[in-house]
N, C-alpha and C positions, 0 to 999 in steps of 0.2 A: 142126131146128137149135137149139143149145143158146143160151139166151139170154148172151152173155159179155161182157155190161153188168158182170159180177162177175169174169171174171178178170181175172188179171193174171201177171207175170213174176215167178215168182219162183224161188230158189238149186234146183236138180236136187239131186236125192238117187239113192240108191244106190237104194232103191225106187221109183223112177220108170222103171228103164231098162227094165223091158220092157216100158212104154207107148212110152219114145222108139224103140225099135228096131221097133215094128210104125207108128210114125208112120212111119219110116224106110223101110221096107217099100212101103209106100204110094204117099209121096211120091216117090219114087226107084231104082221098079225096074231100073232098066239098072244101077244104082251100087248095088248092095248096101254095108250095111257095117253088122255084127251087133250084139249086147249088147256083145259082150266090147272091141268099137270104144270105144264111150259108156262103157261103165265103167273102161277106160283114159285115158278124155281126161276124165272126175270126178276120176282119181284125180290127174294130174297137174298138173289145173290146175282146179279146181273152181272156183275166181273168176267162172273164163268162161262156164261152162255152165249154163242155164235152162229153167224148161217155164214154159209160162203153164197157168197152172190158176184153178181156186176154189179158193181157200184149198191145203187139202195134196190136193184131189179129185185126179182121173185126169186126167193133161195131155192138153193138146189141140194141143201143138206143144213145138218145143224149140229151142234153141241153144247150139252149142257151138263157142267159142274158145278160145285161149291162142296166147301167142308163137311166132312161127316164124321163120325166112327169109323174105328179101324175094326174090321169084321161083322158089319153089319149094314144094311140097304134097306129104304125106305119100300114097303111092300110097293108094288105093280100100280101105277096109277093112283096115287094116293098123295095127298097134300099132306103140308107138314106145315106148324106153327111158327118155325124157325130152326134158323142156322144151330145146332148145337153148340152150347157152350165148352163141351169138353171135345169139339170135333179133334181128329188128332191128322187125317190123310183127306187130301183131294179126291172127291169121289166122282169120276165119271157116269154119271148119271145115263148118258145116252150119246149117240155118235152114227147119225144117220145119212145118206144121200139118197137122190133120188135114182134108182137103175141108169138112167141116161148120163150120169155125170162119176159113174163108181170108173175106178181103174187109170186115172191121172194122178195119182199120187195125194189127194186131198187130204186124205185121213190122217195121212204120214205127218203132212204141215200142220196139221191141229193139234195134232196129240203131243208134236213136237212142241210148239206154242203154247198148250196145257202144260207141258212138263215143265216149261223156263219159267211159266208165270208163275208155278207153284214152288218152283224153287227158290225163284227171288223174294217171295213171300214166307220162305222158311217151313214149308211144307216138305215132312221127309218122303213121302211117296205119293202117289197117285193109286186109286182103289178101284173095281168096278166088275159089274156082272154080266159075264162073257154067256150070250143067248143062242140060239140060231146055229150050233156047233160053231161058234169065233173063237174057239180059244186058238187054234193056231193062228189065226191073223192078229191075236192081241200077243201070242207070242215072239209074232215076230216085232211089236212095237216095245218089245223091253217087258211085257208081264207074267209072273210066274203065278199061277194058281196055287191058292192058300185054302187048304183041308182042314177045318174041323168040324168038331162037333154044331158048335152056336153057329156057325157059318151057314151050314145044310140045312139048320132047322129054319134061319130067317130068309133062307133063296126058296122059300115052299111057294109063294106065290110066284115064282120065274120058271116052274120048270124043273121036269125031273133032270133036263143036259145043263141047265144052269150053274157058272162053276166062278165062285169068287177069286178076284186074280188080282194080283198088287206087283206096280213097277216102284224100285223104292228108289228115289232121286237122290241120294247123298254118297258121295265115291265113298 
């Protein structure tokens, strides 16, 4: 195990994605979603997207947001033409490490990190689609999971356990 007393979070680059898409790999076999995924969600919204590394070394995780709709995710691996104009919540997109580097607290600093950005941005919550049975690990980062109808129909390509979950950032 790699000692990662030394990474940290920092901006993704365009040479970084074919570390995050074999993190990707890894972490989320049922949910594929390729390079050409990651390199469209850099392109469009690079603010949101991160690896934690040493310094510029080979990421050992990553995360990628940008605005979307409130109750609604882009299907499974699938490019989008842009940022929504009526986006209304930060959407967590994705939020992976590699097995070697889970269980220091990383995930805890990003999400934290996600939520300051979005709040000084004026963003009232953070949104995202909890896979892999995560909803308790996302319930412990602040998110309650949001039921409805339009919600269930558009998690079809995630998963009959897929369960849409919102942290809302304004006291």
């Amino acid at each position: 195990m790699p000692d990662l007393t030394t990474f940290a979070w920092r901006p993704m680059t365009e040479s970084d994605l074919d570390a995050v898409a074999a993190i990707a790999f890894v972490s989320f076999p049922d949910h594929f979603e390729g390079r050409p995924m990651f390199a469209n969600r850099l392109a469009l919204a690079a603010q949101g997207c991160f690896v934690l590394a040493d310094g510029d070394g080979e990421p050992m995780g990553y995360a990628v947001s940008y605005p979307w709709r409130i109750d609604s995710a882009p299907p499974v691996n699938s490019l989008i033409d842009a940022i929504p104009a009526d986006a209304e919540v930060i959407y967590l997109h994705d939020l992976a490490l590699r097995p070697d580097a889970r269980g220091g607290g990383a995930t805890r600093a990003i999400v934290e990190q996600l939520a300051d950005q979005a709040r000084s941005r004026g963003w009232p919550a953070i949104a995202l689609v909890a896979v892999n049975d995560a909803v308790g690990f996302w319930t412990k980062q602040g998110f309650e999971v949001r039921e409805n109808a339009a919600v269930r129909t558009k998690l079809a390509s995630y998963g009959s356990d897929a369960r849409y979950m919102i942290r809302r950032l304004q006291d």
